[in-house]
C-alpha positions as CSV (number, residue, x, y, z in Angstrom):
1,X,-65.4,-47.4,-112.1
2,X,-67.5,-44.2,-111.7
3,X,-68.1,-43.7,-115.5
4,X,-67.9,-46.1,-118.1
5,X,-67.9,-45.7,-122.0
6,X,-68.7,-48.5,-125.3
7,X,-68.8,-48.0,-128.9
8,X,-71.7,-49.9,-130.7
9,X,-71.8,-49.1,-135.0
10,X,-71.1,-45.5,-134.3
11,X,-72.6,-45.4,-130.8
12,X,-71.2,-43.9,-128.1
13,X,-72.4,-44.1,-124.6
14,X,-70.7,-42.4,-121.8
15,X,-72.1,-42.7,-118.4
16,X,-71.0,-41.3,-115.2
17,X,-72.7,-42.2,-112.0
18,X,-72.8,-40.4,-108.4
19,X,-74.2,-40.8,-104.8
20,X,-77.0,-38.7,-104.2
21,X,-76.5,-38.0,-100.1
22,X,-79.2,-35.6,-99.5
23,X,-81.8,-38.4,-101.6
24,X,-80.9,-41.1,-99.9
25,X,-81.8,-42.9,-96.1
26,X,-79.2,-45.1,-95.3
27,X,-81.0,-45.7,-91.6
28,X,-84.0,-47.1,-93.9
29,X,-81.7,-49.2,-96.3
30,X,-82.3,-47.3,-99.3
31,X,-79.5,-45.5,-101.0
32,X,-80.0,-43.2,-104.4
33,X,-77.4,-42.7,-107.4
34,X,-77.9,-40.2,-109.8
35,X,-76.5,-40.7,-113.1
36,X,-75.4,-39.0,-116.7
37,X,-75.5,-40.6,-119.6
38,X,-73.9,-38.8,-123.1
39,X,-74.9,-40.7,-125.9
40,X,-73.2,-39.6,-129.2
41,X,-73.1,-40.5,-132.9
42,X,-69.5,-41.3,-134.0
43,X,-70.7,-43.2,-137.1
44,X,-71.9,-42.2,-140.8
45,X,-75.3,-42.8,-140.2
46,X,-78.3,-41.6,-138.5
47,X,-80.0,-43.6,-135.7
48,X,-82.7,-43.1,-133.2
49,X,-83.2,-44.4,-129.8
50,X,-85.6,-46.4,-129.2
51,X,-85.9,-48.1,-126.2
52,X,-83.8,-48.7,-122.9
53,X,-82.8,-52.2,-121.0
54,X,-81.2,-51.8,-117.8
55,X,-79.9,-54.5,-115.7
56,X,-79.0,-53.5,-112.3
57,X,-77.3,-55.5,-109.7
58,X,-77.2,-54.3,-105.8
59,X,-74.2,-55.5,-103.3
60,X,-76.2,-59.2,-102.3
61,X,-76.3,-60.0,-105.9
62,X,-80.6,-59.2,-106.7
63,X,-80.9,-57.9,-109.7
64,X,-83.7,-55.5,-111.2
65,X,-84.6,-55.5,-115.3
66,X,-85.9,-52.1,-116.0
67,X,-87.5,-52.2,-120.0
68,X,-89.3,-49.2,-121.5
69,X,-89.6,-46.9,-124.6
70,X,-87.1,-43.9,-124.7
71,X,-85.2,-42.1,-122.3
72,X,-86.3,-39.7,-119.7
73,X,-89.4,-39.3,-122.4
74,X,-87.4,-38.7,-125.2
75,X,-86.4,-40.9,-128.3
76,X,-83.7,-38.9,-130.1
77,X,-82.8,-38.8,-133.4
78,X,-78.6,-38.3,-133.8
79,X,-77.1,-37.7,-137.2
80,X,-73.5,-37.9,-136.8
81,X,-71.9,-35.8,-134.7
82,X,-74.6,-35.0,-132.9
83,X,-75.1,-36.2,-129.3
84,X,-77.4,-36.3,-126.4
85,X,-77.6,-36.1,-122.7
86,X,-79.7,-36.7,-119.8
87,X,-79.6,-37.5,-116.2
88,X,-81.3,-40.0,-114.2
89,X,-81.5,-41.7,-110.7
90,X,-81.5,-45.1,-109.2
91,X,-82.6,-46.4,-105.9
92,X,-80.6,-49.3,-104.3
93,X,-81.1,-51.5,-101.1
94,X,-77.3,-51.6,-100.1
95,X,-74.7,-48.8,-100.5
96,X,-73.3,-50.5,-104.0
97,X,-74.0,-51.6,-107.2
98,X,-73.8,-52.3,-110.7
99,X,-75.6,-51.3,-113.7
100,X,-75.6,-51.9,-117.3
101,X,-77.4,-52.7,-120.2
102,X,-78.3,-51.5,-123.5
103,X,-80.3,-49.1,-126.0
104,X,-82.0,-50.4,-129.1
105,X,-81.4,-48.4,-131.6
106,X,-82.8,-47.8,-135.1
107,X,-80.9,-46.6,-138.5
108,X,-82.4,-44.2,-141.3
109,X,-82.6,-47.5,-142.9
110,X,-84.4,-49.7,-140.6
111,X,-81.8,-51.2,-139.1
112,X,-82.3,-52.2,-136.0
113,X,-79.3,-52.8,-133.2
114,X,-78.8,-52.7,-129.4
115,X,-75.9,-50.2,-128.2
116,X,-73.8,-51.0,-125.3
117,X,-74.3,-49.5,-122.0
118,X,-70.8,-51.1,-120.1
119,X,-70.6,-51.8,-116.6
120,X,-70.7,-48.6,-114.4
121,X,-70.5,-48.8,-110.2
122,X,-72.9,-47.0,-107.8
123,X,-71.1,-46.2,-104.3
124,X,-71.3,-44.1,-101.5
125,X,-67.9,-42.2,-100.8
126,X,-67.3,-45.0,-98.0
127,X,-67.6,-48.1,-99.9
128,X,-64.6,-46.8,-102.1
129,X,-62.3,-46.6,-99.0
């Protein structure tokens, strides 16, 4: 599961993850993922991104919280229709993992919600196989 995608009140997230060979030093047990997240407005209403909660989980089960404001520096507003991308990385100890999580987002109104990030894997080409 390479990409992954959830709905949340008219909030789309679509990720889609990928090893980064030339980043990574699998003789020094670190491997890097790059990743793309799309995050649209399918709903009536317009929200804004707050903040970001990642969880992610490597192959012996540790996992790492990551919590801050925005994304890549950024805390877009989306009317509907509109959407937004950007592309990140993530540095592992093993050659697979998880990650997840969730954006908390903010209506016109006020409202306040968290949008689903669903499961998504990180692999290198041979942990597929």
């Amino acid at each position: 599961m390479l990409t992954s995608q959830a709905v949340t009140r008219g909030v789309q997230v679509h990720v889609e993850s990928r090893y980064l060979q030339e980043r990574s030093s699998p003789e020094r047990g670190g491997w890097f993922f790059g990743y793309t997240v799309t995050i649209s407005n399918v709903g009536m209403e317009t929200v804004q991104l707050l903040s970001r909660h990642w969880i992610i989980t490597d192959a012996h089960g540790r996992i790492e919280e990551v919590r801050g404001p925005g994304v890549v520096g950024a805390q877009p507003r989306l009317r509907p229709g509109e959407s937004f991308e950007y592309t990140s990385g993530c540095p592992l100890r093993t050659p697979f993992g998880t990650m997840r999580g969730t954006y908390q987002m903010v209506t016109s109104e006020g409202a306040t919600f968290d949008a689903t990030i669903a499961p998504f894997t990180l692999t290198t080409p041979e942990s597929l196989n």
